[in-house]
TORSEDREN-635779 format. One record per residue (C-alpha): residue in one letter; x, y, z. Coordinates in steps of 0.2 Angstrom, whole numbers, padded with zeros to 4 digits, always signed. Example, Ala and Ser with C-alpha at 12.3 -4.5 7.8 and 13.67 -1.06 7.14 Angstrom:
! TORSEDREN-635779
A+0062-0022+0039/S+0068-0005+0036/
***
This chain:
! TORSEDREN-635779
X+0509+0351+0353/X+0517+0342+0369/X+0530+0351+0381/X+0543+0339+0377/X+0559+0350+0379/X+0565+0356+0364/X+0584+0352+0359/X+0595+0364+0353/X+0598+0364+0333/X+0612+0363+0324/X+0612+0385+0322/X+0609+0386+0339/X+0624+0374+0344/X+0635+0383+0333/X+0630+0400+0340/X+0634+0393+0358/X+0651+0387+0353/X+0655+0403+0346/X+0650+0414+0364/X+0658+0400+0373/X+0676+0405+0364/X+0673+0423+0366/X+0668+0421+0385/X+0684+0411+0386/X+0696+0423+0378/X+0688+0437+0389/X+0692+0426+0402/X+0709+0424+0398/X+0711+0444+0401/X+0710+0448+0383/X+0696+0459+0383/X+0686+0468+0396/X+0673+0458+0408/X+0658+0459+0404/X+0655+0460+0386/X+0637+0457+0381/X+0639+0444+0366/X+0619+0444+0365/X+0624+0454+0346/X+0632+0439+0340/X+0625+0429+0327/X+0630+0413+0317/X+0618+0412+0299/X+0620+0406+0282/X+0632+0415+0271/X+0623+0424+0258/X+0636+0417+0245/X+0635+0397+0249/X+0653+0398+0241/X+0659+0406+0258/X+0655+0392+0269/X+0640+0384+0278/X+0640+0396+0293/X+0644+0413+0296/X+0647+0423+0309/X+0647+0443+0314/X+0656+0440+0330/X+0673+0451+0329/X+0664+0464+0321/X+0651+0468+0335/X+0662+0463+0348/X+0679+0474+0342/X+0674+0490+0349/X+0670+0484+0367/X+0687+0473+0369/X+0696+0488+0361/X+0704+0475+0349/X+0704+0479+0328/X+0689+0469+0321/X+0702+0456+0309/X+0713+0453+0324/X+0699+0448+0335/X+0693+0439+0320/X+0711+0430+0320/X+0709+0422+0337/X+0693+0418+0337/X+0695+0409+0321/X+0712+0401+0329/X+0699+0394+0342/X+0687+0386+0330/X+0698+0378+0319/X+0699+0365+0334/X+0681+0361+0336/X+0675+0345+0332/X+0660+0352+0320/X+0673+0363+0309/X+0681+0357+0294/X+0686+0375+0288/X+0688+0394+0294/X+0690+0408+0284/X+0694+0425+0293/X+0684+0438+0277/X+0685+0456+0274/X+0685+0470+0288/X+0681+0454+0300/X+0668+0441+0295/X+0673+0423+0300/X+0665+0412+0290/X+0664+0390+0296/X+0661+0375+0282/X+0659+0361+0293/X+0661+0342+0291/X+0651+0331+0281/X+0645+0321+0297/X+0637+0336+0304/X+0624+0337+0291/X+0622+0317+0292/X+0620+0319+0311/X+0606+0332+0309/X+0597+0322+0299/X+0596+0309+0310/X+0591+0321+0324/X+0577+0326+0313/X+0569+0308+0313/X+0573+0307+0331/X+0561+0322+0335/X+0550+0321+0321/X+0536+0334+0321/X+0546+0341+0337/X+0560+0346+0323/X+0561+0365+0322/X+0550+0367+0338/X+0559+0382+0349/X+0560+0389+0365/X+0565+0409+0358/X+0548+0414+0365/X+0553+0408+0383/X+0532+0405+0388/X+0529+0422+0385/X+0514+0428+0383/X+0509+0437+0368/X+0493+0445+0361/X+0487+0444+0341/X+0471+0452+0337/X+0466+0449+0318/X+0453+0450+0304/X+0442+0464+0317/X+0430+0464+0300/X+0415+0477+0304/X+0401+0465+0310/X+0392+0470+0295/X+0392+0457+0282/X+0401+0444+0275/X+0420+0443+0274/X+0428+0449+0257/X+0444+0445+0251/X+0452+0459+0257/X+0451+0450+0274/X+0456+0434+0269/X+0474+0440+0268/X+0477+0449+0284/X+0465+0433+0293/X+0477+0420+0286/X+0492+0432+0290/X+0485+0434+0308/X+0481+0416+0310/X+0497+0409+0302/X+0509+0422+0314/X+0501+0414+0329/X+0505+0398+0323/X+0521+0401+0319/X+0524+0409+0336/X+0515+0395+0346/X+0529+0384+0336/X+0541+0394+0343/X+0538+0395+0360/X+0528+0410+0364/X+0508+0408+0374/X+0499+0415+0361/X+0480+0421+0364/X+0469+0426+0346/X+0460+0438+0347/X+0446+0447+0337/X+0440+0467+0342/X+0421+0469+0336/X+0418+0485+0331/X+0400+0486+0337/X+0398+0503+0343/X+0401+0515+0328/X+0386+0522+0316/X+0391+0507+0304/X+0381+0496+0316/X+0366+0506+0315/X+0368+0507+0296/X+0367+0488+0300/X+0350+0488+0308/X+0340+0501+0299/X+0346+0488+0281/X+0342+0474+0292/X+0326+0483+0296/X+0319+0482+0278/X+0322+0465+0277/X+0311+0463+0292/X+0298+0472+0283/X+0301+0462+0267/X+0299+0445+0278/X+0283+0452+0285/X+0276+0454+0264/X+0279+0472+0260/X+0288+0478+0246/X+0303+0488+0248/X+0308+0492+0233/X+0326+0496+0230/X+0338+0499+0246/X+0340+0516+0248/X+0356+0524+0245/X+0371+0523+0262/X+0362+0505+0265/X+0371+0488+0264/X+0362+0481+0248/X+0367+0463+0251/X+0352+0449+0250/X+0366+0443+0265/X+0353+0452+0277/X+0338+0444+0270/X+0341+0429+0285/X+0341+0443+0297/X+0325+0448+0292/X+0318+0433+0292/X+0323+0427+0308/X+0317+0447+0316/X+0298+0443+0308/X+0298+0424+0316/X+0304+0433+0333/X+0296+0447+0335/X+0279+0445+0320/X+0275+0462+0317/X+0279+0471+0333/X+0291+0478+0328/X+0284+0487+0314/X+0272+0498+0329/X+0288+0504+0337/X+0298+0519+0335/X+0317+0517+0328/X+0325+0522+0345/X+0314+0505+0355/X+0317+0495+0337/X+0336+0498+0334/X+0345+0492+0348/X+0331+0476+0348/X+0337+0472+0326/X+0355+0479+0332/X+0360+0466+0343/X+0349+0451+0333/X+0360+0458+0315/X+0376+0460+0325/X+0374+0441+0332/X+0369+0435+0315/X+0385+0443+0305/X+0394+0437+0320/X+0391+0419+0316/X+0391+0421+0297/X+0410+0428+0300/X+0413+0412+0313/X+0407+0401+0298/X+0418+0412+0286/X+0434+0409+0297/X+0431+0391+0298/X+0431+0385+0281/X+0450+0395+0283/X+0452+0382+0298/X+0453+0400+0307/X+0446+0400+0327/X+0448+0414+0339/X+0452+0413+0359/X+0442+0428+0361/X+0431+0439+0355/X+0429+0456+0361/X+0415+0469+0360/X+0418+0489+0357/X+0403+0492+0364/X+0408+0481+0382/X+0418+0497+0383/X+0405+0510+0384/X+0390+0501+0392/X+0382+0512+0403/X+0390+0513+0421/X+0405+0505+0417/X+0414+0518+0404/X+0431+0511+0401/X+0434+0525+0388/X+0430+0538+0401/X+0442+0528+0413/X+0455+0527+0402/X+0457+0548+0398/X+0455+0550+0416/X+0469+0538+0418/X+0478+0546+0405/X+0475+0563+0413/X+0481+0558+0430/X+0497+0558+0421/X+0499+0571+0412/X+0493+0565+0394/X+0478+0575+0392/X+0476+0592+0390/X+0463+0604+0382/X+0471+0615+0367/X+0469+0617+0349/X+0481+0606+0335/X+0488+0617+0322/X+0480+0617+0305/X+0487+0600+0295/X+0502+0606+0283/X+0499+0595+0266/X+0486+0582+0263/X+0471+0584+0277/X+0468+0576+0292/X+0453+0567+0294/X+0448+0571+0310/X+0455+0588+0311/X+0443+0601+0320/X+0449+0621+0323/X+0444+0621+0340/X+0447+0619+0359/X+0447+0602+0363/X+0453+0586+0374/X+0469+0581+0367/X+0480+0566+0369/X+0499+0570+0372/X+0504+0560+0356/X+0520+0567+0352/X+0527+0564+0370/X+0526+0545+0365/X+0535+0550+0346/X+0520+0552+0336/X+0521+0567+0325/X+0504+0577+0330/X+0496+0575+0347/X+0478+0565+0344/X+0460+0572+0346/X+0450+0561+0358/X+0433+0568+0362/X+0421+0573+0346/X+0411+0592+0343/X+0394+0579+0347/X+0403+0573+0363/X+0407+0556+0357/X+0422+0547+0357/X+0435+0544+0342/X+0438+0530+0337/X+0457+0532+0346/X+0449+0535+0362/X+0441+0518+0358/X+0456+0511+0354/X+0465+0517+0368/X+0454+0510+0382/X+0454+0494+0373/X+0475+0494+0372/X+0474+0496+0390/X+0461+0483+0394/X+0474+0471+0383/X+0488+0476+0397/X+0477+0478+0414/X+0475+0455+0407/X+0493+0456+0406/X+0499+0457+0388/X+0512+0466+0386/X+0517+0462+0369/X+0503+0463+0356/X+0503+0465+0338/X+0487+0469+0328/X+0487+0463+0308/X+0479+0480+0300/X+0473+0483+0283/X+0481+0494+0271/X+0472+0509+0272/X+0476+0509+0292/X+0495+0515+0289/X+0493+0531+0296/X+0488+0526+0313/X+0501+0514+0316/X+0511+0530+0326/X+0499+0534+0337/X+0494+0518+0343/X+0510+0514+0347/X+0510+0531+0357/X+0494+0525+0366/X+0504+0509+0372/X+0518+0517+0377/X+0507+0531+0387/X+0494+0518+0395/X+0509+0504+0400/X+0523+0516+0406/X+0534+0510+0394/X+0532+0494+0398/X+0522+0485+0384/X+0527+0482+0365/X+0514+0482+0349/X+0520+0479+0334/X+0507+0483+0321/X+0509+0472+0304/X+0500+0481+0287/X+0495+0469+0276/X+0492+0475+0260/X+0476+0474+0246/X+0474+0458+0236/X+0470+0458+0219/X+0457+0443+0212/X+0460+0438+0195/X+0457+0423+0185/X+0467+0420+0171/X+0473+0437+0172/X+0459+0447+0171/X+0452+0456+0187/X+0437+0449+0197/X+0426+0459+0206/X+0409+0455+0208/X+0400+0444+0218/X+0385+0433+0215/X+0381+0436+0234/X+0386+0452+0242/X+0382+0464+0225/X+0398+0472+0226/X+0413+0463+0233/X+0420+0444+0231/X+0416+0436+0248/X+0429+0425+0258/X+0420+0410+0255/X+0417+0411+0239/X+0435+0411+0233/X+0437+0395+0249/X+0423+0387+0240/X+0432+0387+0222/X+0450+0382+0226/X+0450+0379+0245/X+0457+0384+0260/X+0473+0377+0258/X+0476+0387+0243/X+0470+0403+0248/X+0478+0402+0265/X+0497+0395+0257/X+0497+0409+0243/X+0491+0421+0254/X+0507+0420+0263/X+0515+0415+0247/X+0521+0436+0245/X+0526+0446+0261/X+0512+0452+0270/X+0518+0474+0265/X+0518+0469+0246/X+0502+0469+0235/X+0495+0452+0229/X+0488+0445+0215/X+0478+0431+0219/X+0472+0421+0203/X+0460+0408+0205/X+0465+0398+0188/X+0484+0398+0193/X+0482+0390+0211/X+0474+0376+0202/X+0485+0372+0191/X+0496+0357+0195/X+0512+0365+0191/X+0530+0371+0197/X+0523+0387+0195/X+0506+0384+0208/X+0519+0383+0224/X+0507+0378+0236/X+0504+0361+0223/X+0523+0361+0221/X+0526+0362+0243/X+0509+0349+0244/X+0517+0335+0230/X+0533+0337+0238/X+0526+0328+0252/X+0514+0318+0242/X+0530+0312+0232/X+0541+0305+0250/X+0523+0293+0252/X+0523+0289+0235/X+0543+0284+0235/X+0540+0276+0254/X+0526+0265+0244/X+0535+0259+0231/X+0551+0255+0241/X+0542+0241+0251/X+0546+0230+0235/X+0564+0233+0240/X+0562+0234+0257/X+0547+0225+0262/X+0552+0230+0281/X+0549+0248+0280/X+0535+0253+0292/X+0520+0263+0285/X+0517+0270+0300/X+0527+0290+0301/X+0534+0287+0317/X+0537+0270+0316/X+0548+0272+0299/X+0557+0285+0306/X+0561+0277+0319/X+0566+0262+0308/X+0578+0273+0297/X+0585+0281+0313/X+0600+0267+0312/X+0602+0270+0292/X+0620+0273+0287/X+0616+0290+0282/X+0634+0296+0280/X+0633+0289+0262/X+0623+0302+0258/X+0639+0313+0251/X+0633+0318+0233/X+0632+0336+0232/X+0614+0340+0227/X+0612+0324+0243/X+0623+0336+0252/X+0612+0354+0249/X+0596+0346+0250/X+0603+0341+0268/X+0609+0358+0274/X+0593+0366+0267/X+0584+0356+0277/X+0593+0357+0294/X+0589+0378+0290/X+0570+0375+0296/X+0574+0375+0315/X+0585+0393+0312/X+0571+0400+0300/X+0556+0396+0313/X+0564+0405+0325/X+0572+0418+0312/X+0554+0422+0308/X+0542+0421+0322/X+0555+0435+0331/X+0554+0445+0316/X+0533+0441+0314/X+0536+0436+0297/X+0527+0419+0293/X+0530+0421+0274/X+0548+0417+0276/X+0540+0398+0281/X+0531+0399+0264/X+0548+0404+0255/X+0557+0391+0264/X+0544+0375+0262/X+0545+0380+0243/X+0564+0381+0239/X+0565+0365+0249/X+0552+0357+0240/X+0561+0364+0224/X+0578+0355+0228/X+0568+0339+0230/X+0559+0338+0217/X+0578+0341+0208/X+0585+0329+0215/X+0572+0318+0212/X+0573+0321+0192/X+0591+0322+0193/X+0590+0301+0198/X+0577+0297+0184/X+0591+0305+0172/X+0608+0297+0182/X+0602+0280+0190/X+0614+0279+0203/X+0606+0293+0212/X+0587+0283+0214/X+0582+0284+0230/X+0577+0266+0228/X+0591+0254+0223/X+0589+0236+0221/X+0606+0232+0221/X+0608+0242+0237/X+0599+0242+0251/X+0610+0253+0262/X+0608+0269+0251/X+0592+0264+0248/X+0591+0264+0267/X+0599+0281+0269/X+0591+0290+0254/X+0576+0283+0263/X+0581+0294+0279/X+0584+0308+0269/X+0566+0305+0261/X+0560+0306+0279/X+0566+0321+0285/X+0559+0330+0270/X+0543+0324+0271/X+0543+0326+0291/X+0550+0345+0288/X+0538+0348+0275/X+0522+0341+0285/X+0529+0352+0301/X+0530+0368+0289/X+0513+0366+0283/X+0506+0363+0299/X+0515+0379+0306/X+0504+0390+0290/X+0486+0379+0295/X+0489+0371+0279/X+0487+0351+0276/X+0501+0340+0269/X+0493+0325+0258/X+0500+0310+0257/X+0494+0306+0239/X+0487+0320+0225/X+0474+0318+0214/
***
């Protein structure tokens, strides 16, 4: 995406009206100077029978200008009632002002919309900053399952949400190659070495990865290396099949990420923390007990369920609950290896000495526990100064046709990533991935996503835009002029009369979408890239209505023959959806067809 400057929408406008009456009341002595108005909102009613717009600002405001909320409500109101944009203001409850504003307006956006076509929506809320996502960070162990398809889509639809919205996003993915789970790697991948080289192994042992997914890594050990391998003890062999398996799972997980359109800025090694000379762990707690955050002591016996990596000893602590954790955090093992925190640590603060200060790492759902204590680490390692927020995404359950799936022709014991990309493709599996909020279980059935039904949303979101080419197509009998070109038509149906547009179901299907520009920016601040989802759906819903709604009362068609100027504005409208739609797709990494089959 270019940086062509990015125009305020039509919330944003509303909103700056709004401040611009407070500022001018304050100025006028009726208040105190310098209110901060940064509280004030203007958002969609949550009963479209209030109005189009409402806003919060007497009831944030009332307390700093020493003025009772309705009052204050009063004249702001007064204000509005003369702005150009506002049709109606009602002054509700203790102090909500809610706008309905002139038909025009919504016309006026729409032709906006064609105007900046896939620039529609695009923000400036994240002001160039820059922000770090690290996602998926599946052990290098084997192929990806299904369980990581959910937080990778998550990961990777977040950065592009955020990207859309102004923010300089890097992607980053931790490789957790320095735990034992690593050399569990090697001594399977070992086997499969000695099964390249003819002998029989038998059935793998017991705390093994069984998968035949290794059987390549074996292979490609015996071309390497023949049998030398075989004359050497396990401590000159393992770090030699180490590294090769690690490497291998590495680009079988690339491959897996791929076919989920999924690439990664940077890739970052564990062990690159703890090479030999160059300890950033060691580092990091003498960093942290330069200030105070380290001490030797002994934690108090967990109260409830157990800790797992309580110990009843003396031991190098990390002042946790300083930073609002609930326990202070164990760092150094009895062997004298790290924890994994310690790990985690040195790694937060190598994210802030490259100058993130704002990071959010996508986490399974058995990591809810460590969500406190990481957020200590950042606060201790950055002085306060950097931000993570960490986003749980919950399990996914595989069905099809209702019942539950759980094995896998390849892996033994799990349903790979690209097996479920390989049945119903990536579009599917990233959209209804996103298609439930990310803190909610998921059921995932591979029947349903194929079906070409209201009730398969991302065929419903997808036909939505199919269905704006398909009625483009067939109005070049009507209106043999109409580009086939996107921009081209758009630009052609920039001059249509679009204020004919005034039927009401016209009229929703208008204001729902001039919502996309406030609900990108509503959701990349929050981190929330379902909301996109939820919005591409219920917009594609009221355009498939409206569409029926004309095949059962002919003056509504989009095409009229004995009228080219609707035609010409229901065109427009046609235009924006399906330009609204493409852009909401793209945000998710999903495609927007122009014909289904």
């Amino acid at each position: 995406m270019s940086d062509k400057p990015v125009s305020q929408h039509l919330f944003a406008d509303a909103l700056a009206r709004v401040q611009a009456i407070c500022a001018a009341l304050a100025a006028e002595g009726q208040w105190p100077a310098g209110i901060d108005f940064s509280r004030v909102v203007v958002e969609p009613p949550r009963d479209a029978s209030h109005g189009d717009m409402a806003t919060n600002a007497a009831m944030v405001l009332a307390k700093e200008a020493k003025v009772k909320p309705r009052d204050l409500a009063d004249k702001i109101a007064e204000k509005l009632r003369a702005d150009d944009l506002v049709a109606a203001v009602e002054v509700a409850g203790p102090g909500f002002i809610n706008l309905t504003l002139k038909p025009q307006v919504w016309a006026n956006e729409l032709l906006t919309m064609l105007r900046e076509g896939a620039f529609y929506g695009k923000s400036a809320v994240g002001h160039g900053a820059k922000v770090n996502v690290e996602y998926v960070s599946a052990n290098p162990t084997g192929p990806m399952h299904v369980g990581h398809c959910r937080g990778a889509v998550f990961g990777d639809a977040l950065c592009g949400l955020l990207d859309f919205a102004g923010y300089d996003v890097t992607r980053e993915y931790y490789i957790n190659d320095a735990g034992a789970q690593v050399d569990v790697l090697a001594r399977s991948a070992f086997l499969r070495y000695l099964e390249a080289l003819g002998e029989n192994i038998g059935e793998i042992p017991e705390g093994l990865y069984p998968g035949d997914y290794l059987v390549p890594v074996g292979q490609a050990l015996a071309a390497e290396h023949g049998d030398k391998l075989k004359a050497m003890p396990d401590t000159s062999w393992l770090p030699i099949v180490r590294a090769k398996a690690i490497a291998m799972m590495m680009d079988m997980i690339k491959g897996d990420l791929a076919a989920l359109n999924i690439r990664h800025d940077v890739f970052f090694s564990e062990r690159s923390l703890v090479e030999t000379g160059n300890n950033k762990v060691t580092e990091t707690i003498d960093f942290l007990r330069a200030k105070g955050d380290i001490y030797e002591g002994r934690l108090p016996p967990p109260k409830g369920k157990p800790v797992e990596d309580y110990e009843d000893r003396i031991q190098t602590l990390f002042r946790a609950t300083a930073y609002g954790d609930d326990v202070d955090r164990p760092l150094i093992k009895s062997d004298g290896s790290y924890t994994y925190f310690a790990s985690d640590i040195a790694y937060h603060k190598n994210k802030v000495d490259r100058g993130f200060f704002d990071m959010i790492n996508v986490f399974g759902a058995d990591h809810g526990g460590y969500i406190k204590r990481m957020q200590a680490a950042v606060k201790a390692i950055s002085a306060g100064k950097a931000a993570l927020d960490i986003k749980i995404v919950q399990l996914v359950r595989l069905l099809r046709a209702g019942e539950q799936v759980r094995m896998s022709k390849r892996s033994g014991d799990f349903v790979t990533l690209r097996e479920v990309v390989d049945e119903v493709g990536s579009d599917a599996v990233r959209f209804m991935m996103l298609f439930r909020k990310n803190d909610a279980v998921l059921d995932f059935d591979l029947a349903k996503v194929l079906e070409q039904s209201k009730d398969n949303p991302v065929f419903y979101v997808q036909y939505g835009h199919a269905r704006g080419h398909s009625i483009f197509k067939n109005a070049r009998e009507v209106v043999p002029e109409l580009p086939t070109d996107n921009a081209a038509r758009a630009a052609w149906l920039g001059s249509a009369p679009v204020e004919r547009l005034t039927d009401p179901a016209e009229m929703d299907l208008l204001k729902r979408l001039a919502l996309y520009p406030r609900i990108i920016e509503a959701a990349a601040v929050a981190h929330e890239p379902h909301r996109i989802a939820f919005y591409l759906y219920d917009l594609a819903s009221e355009f498939h209505a409206l569409w029926t709604k004309g095949r059962d009362l002919p003056y509504l068609r989009f095409i009229m023959t004995n009228d080219a100027e609707i035609t010409r504005a229901r065109l427009a409208m046609v235009q924006g959806v399906v330009s609204v739609l493409a852009s909401g797709l793209a945000v998710l990494g999903v495609h927007a067809p122009t014909e289904m089959r």
